[in-house]
ZALOPA-867272 format. One record per residue (C-alpha): residue in three letters; chain; x, y, z. Coordinates in nm, 2 decimals, always signed. Layout:
BEGIN
pt r=ala; c=A; u=X; v=Y; w=Z
...
This chain:
BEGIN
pt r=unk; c=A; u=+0.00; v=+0.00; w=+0.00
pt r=unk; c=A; u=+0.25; v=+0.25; w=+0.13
pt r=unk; c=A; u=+0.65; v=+0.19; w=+0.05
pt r=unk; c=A; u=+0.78; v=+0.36; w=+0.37
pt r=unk; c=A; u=+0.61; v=+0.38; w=+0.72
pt r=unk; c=A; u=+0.37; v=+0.60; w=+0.73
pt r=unk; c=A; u=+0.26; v=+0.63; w=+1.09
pt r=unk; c=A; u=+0.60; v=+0.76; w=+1.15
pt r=unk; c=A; u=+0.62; v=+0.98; w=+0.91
pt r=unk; c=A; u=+0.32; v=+1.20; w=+0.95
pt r=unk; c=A; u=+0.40; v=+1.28; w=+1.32
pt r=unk; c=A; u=+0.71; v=+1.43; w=+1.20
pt r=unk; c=A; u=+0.53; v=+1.59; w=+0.91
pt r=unk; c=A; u=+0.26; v=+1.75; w=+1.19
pt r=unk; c=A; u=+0.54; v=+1.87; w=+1.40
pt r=unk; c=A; u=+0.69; v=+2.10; w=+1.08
pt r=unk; c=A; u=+0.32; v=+2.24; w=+0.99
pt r=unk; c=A; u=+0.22; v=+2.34; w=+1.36
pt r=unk; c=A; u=+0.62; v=+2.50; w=+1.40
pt r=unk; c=A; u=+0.51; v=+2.67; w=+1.11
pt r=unk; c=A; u=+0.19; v=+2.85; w=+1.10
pt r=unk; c=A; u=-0.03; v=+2.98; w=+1.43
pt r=unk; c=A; u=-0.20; v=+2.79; w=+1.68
pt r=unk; c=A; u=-0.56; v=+2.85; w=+1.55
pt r=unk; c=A; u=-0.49; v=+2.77; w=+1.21
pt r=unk; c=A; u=-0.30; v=+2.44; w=+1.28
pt r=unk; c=A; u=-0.56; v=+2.38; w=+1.51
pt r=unk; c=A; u=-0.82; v=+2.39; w=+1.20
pt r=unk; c=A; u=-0.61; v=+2.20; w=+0.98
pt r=unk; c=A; u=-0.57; v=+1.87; w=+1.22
pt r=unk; c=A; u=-0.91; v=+1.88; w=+1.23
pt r=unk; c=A; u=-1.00; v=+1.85; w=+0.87
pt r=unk; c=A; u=-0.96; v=+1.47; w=+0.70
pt r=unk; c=A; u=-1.14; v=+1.25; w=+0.49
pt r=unk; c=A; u=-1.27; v=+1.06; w=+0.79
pt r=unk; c=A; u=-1.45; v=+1.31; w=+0.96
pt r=unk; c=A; u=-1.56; v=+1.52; w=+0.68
pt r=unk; c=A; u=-1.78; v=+1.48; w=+0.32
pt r=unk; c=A; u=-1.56; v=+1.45; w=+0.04
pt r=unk; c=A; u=-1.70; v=+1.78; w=-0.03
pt r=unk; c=A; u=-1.57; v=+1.95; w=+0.21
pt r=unk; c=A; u=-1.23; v=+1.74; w=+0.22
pt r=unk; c=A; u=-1.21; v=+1.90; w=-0.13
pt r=unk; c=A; u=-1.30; v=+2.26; w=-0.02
pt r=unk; c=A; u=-1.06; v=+2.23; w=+0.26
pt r=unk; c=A; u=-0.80; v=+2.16; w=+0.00
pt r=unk; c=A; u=-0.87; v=+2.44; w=-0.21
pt r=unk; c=A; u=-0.90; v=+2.68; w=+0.10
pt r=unk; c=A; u=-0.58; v=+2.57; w=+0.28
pt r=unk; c=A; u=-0.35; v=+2.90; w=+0.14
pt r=unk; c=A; u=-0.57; v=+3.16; w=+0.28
pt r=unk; c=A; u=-0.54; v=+2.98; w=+0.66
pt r=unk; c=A; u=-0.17; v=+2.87; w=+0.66
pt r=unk; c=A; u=-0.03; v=+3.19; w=+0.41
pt r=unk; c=A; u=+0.22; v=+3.11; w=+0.16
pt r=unk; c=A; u=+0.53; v=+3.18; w=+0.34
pt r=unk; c=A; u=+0.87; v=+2.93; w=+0.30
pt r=unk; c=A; u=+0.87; v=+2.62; w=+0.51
pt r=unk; c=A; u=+1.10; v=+2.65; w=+0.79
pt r=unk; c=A; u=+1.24; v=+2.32; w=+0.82
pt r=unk; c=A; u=+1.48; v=+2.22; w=+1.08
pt r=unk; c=A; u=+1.79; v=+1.98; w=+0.97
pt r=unk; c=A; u=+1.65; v=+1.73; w=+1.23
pt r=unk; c=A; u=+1.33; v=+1.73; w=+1.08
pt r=unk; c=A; u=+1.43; v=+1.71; w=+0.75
pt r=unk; c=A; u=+1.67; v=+1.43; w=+0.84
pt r=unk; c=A; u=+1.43; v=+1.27; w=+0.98
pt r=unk; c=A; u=+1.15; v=+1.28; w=+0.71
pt r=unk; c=A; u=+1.44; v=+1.14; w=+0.45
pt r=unk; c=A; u=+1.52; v=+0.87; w=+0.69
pt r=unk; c=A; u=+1.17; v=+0.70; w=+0.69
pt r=unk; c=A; u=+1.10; v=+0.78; w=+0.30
pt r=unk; c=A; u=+1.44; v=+0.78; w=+0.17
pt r=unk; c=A; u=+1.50; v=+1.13; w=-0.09
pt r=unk; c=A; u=+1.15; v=+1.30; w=+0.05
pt r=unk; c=A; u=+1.27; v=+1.68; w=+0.07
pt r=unk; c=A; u=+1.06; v=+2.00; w=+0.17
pt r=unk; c=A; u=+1.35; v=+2.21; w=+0.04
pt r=unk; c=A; u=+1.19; v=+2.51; w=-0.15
pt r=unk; c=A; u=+0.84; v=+2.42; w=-0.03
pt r=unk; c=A; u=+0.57; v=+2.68; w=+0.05
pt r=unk; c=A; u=+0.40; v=+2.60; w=+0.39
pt r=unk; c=A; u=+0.05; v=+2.58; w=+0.20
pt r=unk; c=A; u=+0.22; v=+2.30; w=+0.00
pt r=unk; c=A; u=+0.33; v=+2.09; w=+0.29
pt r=unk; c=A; u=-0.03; v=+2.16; w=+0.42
pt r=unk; c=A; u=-0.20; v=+2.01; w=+0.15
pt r=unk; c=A; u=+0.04; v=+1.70; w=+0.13
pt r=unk; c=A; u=-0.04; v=+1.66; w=+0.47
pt r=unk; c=A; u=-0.37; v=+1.67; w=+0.43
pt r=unk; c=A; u=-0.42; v=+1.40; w=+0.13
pt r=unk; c=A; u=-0.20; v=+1.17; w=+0.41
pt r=unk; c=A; u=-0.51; v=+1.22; w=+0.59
pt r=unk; c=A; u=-0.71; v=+1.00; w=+0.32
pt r=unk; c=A; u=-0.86; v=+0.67; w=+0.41
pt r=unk; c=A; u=-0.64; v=+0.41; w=+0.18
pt r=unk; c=A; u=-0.88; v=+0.12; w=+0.28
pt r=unk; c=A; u=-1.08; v=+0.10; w=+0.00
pt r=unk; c=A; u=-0.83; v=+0.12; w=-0.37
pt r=unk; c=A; u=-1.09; v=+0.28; w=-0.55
pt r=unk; c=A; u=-1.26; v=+0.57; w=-0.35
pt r=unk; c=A; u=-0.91; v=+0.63; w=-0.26
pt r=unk; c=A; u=-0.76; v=+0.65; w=-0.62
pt r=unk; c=A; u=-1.10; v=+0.85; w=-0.70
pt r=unk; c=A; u=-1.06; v=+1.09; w=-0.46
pt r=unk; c=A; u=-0.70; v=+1.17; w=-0.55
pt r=unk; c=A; u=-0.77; v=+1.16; w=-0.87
pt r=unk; c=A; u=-1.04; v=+1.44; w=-0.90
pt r=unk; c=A; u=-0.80; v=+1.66; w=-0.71
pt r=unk; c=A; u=-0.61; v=+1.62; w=-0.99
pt r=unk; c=A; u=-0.90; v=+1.68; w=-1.24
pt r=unk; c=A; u=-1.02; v=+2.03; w=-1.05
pt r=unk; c=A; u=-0.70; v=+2.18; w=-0.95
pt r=unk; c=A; u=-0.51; v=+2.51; w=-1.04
pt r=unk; c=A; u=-0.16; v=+2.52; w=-1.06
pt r=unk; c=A; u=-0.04; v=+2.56; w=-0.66
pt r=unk; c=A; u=-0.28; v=+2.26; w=-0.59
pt r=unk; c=A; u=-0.07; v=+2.07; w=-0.91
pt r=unk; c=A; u=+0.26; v=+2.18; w=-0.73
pt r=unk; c=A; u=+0.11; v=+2.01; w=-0.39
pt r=unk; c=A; u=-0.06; v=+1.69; w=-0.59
pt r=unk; c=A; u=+0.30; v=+1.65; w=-0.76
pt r=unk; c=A; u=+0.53; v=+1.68; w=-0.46
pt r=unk; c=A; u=+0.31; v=+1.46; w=-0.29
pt r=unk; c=A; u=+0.36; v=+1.15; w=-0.52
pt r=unk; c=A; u=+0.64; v=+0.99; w=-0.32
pt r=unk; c=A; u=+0.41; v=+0.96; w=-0.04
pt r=unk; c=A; u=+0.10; v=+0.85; w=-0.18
pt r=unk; c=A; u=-0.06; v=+0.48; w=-0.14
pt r=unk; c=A; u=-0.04; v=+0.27; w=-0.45
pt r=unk; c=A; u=+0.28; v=+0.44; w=-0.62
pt r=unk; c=A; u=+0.22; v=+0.21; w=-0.95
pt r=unk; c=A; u=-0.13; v=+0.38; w=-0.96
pt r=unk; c=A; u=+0.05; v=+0.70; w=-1.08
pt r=unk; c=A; u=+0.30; v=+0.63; w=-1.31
pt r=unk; c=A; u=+0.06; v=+0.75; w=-1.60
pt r=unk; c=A; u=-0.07; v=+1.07; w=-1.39
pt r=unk; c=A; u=+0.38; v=+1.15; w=-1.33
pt r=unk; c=A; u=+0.39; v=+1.10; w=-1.74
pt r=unk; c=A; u=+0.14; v=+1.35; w=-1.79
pt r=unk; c=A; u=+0.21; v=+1.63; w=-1.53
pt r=unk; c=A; u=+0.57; v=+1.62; w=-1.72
pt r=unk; c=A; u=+0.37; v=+1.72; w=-2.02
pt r=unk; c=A; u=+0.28; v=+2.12; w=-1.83
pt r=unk; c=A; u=+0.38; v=+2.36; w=-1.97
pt r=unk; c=A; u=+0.40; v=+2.52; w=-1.61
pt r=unk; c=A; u=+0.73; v=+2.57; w=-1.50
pt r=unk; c=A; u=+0.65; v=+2.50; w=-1.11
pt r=unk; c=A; u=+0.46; v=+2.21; w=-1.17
pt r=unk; c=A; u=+0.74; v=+2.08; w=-1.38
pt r=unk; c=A; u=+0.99; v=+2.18; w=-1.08
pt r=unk; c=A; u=+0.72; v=+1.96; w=-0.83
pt r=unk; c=A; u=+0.78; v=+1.69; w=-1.03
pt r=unk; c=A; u=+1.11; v=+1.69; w=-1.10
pt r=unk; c=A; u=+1.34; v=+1.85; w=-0.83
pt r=unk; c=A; u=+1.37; v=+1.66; w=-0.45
pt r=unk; c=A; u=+1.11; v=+1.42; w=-0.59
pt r=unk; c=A; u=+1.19; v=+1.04; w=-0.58
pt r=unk; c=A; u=+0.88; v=+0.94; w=-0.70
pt r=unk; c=A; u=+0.98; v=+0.95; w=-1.13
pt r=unk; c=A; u=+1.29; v=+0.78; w=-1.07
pt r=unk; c=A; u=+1.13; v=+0.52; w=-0.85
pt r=unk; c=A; u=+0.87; v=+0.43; w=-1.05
pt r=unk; c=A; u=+0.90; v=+0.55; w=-1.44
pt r=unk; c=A; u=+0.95; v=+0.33; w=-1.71
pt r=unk; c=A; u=+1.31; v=+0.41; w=-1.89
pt r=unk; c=A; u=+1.13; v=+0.60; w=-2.19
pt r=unk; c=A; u=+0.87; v=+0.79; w=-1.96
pt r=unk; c=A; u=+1.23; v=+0.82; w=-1.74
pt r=unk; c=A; u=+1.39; v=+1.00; w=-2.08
pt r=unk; c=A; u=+1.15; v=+1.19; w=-2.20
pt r=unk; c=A; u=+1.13; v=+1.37; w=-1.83
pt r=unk; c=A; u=+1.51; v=+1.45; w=-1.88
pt r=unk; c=A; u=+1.45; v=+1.61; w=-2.19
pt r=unk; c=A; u=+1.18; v=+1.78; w=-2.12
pt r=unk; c=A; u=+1.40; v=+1.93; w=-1.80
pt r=unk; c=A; u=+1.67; v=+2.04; w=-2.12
pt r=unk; c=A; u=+1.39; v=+2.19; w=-2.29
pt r=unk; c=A; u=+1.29; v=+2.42; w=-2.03
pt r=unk; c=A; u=+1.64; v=+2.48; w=-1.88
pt r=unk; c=A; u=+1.58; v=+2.28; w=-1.58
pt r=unk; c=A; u=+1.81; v=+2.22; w=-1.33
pt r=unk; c=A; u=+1.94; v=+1.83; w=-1.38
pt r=unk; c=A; u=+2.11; v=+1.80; w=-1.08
pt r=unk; c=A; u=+1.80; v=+1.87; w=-0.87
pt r=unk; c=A; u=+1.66; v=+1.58; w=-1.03
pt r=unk; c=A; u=+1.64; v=+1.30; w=-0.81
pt r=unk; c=A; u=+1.81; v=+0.95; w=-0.91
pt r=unk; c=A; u=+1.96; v=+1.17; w=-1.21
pt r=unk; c=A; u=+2.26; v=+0.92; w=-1.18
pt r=unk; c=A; u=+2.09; v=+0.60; w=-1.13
pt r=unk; c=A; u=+1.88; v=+0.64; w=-1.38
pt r=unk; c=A; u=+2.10; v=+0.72; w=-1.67
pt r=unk; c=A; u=+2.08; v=+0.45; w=-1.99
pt r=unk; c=A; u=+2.26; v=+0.41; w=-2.30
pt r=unk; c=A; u=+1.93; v=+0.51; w=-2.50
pt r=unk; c=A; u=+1.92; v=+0.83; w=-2.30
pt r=unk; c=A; u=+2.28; v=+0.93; w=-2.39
pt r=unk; c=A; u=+2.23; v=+0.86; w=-2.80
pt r=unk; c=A; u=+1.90; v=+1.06; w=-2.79
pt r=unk; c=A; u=+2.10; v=+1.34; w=-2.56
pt r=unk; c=A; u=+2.42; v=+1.35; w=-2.82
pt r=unk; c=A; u=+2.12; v=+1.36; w=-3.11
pt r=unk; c=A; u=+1.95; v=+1.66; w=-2.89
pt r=unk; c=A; u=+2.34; v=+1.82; w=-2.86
pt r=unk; c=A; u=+2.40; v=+1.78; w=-3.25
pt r=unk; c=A; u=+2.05; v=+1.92; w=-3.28
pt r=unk; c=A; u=+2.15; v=+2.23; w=-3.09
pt r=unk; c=A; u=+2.48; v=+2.29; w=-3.25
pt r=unk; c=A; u=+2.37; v=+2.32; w=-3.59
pt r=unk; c=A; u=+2.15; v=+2.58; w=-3.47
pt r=unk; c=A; u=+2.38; v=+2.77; w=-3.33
pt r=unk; c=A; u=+2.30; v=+2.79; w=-2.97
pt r=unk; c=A; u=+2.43; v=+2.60; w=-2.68
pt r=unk; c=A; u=+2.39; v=+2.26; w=-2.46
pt r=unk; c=A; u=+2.36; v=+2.28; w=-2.11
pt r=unk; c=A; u=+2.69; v=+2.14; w=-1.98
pt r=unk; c=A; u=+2.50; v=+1.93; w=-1.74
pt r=unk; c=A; u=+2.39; v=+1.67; w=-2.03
pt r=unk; c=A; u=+2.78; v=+1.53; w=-2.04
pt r=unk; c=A; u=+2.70; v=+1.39; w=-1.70
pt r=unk; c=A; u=+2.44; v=+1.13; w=-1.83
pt r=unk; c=A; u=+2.68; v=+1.04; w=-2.14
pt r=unk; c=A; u=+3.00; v=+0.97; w=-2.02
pt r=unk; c=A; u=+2.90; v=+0.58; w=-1.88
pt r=unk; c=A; u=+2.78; v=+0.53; w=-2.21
pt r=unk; c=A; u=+3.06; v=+0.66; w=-2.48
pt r=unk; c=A; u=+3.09; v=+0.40; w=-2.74
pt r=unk; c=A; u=+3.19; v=+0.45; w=-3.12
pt r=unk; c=A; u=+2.93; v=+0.62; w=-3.23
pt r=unk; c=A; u=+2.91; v=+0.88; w=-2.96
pt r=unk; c=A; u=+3.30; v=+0.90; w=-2.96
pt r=unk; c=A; u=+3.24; v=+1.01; w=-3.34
pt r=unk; c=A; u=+3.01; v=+1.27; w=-3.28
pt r=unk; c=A; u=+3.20; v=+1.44; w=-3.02
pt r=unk; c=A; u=+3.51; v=+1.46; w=-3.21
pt r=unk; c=A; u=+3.34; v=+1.64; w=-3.46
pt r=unk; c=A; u=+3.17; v=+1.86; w=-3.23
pt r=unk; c=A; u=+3.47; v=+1.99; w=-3.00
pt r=unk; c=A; u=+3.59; v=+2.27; w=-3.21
pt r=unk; c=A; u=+3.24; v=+2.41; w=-3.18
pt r=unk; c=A; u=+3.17; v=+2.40; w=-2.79
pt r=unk; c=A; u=+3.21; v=+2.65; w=-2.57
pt r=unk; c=A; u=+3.50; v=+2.60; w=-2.26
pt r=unk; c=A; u=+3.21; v=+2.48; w=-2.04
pt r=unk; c=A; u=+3.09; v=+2.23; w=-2.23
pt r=unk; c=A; u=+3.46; v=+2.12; w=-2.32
pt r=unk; c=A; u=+3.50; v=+2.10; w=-1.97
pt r=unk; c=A; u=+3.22; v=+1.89; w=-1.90
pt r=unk; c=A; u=+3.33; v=+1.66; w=-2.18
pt r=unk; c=A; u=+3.66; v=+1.61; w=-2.05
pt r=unk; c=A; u=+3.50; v=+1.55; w=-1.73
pt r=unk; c=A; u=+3.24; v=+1.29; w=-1.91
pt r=unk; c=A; u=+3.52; v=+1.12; w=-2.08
pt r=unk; c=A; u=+3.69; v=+1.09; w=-1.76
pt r=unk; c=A; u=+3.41; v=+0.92; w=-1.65
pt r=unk; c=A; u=+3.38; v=+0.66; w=-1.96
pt r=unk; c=A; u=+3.53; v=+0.31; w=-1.92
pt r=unk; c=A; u=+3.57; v=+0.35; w=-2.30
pt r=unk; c=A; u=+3.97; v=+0.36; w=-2.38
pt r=unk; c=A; u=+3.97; v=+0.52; w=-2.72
pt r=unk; c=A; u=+3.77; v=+0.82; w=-2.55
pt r=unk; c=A; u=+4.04; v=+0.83; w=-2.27
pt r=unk; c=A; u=+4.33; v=+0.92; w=-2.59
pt r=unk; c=A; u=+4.10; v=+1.20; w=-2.68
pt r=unk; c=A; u=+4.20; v=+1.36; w=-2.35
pt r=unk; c=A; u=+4.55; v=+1.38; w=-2.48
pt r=unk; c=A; u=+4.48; v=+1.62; w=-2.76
pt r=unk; c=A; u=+4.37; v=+1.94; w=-2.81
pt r=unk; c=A; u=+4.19; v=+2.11; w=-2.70
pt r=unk; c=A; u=+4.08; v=+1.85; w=-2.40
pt r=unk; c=A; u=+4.45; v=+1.84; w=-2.36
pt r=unk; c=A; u=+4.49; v=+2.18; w=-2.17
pt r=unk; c=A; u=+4.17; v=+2.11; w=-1.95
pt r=unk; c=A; u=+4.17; v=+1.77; w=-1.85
pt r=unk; c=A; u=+4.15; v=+1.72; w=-1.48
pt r=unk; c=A; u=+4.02; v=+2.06; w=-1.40
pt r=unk; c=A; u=+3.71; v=+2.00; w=-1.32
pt r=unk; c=A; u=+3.77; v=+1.66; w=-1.07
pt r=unk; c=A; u=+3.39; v=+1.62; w=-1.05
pt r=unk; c=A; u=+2.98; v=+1.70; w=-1.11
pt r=unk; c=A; u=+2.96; v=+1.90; w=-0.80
pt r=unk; c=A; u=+3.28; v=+2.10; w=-0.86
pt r=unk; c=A; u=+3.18; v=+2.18; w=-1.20
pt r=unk; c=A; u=+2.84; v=+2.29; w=-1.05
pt r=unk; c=A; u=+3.02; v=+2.48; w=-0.80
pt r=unk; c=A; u=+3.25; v=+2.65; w=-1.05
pt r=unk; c=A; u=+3.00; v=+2.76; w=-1.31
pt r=unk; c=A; u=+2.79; v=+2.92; w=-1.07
pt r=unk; c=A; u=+3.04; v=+3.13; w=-0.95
């Protein structure tokens, strides 16, 4: 039903919302619930939770936070709004008894809601009942053209790489490219990299190239396990092209590769003169942010 312990989760999760928003308020939400309410109002409670709780950050504690990611490994409220992690709480607070009426119920949330209630539906994935129940819901949310929601899906969010089949897996990567996301937010960004992922990546870079505009640098990362002849081809012929960034994050690719004719490349110009500079994802993160 659940894959992590619930009943020790939500206690944790009650303790962030009540250090979080006033007394009266926290008092209101405890007491809403599918249990003890219509599905009506359930749904209205949903809808109303911003104007009791407010929209202001989450103020999350390290202990806390450790502790939520120790009973459901790569949960995060990093970046969350406290009317977010209100309304996550609250769809814990449905009945999972019964498959249906509980799919249902989530499910016309889904149907009905704007886009701060998609943000809260989203980042609430990981922790609903039935996690194969929302594989095709995950698929589709990646299809928004609403940044946020994208975000909600995609950044601190174990659920995709949980549960995702590789091509539903892929196509979230690229659409993250597309909209200049942030890959290394993306949880399970390593884990999940595949050899079909880094042809259609090089394709997407080749793409790019003959338009005349850049790659994000980040798209190296996902390649380098994978280099074979065919992408060792195309990147010779597209080094005299990149930018220093992306040579970097090349070098650091090929560096990466278990493939020995892509190791000689880093003996020639122009990888030659950068090779080892940047020793690893998060340095080169570090760097070009500075």
């Amino acid at each position: 039903m659940f894959t992590y312990e619930i009943e020790k989760f939500k206690p944790l999760l009650t303790e962030l919302i009540v250090r979080n928003i006033n007394a009266e308020d926290a008092n209101w939400l405890l007491a809403q619930g599918v249990n003890s309410v219509s599905a009506t109002a359930f749904n209205s409670a949903f809808a109303a939770l911003p104007r009791r709780t407010g929209k202001k950050p989450v103020n999350a504690s390290t202990e806390i936070e450790i502790g939520l990611s120790a009973i459901r490994k790569g949960f995060s409220t990093i970046g969350w709004s406290v009317d977010r992690l209100s309304r996550v709480w609250l769809l814990l607070t449905i009945d999972p008894s019964e498959q249906g009426r509980y799919l249902r119920t989530i499910e016309n949330l889904y149907l009905a809601a704007e886009m701060n209630e998609l943000v809260a539906l989203y980042s609430a994935l990981p922790l609903l009942a039935y996690p194969e129940a929302w594989v095709n819901r995950c698929t589709e949310g990646n299809r928004s053209n609403l940044g946020v929601v994208l975000e909600a899906i995609m950044y601190n969010n174990p659920y995709p790489s949980e549960n995702l089949p590789e091509s539903a897996w892929n196509q979230l990567v690229l659409k993250a490219l597309f909209t200049e996301k942030r890959l290394e937010l993306i949880t399970g960004i390593d884990e999940r990299a595949n050899a079909a992922l880094a042809h259609t990546l090089i394709d997407y870079a080749l793409e790019r190239l003959a338009a005349g505009r850049n790659t994000d640098p980040m798209l190296w990362r996902l390649i380098g396990r994978f280099i074979d002849d065919g992408i060792l081809h195309d990147i010779r012929g597209m080094l005299p092209r990149l930018g220093l960034p992306e040579k970097e994050a090349v070098a650091l690719a090929i560096r990466e590769s278990g493939f020995l004719p892509a190791k000689k490349l880093l003996e020639t110009a122009p990888l030659q003169a950068i090779a080892g500079k940047k020793t690893s994802w998060n340095k080169f993160i570090n760097d070009t942010k500075k």
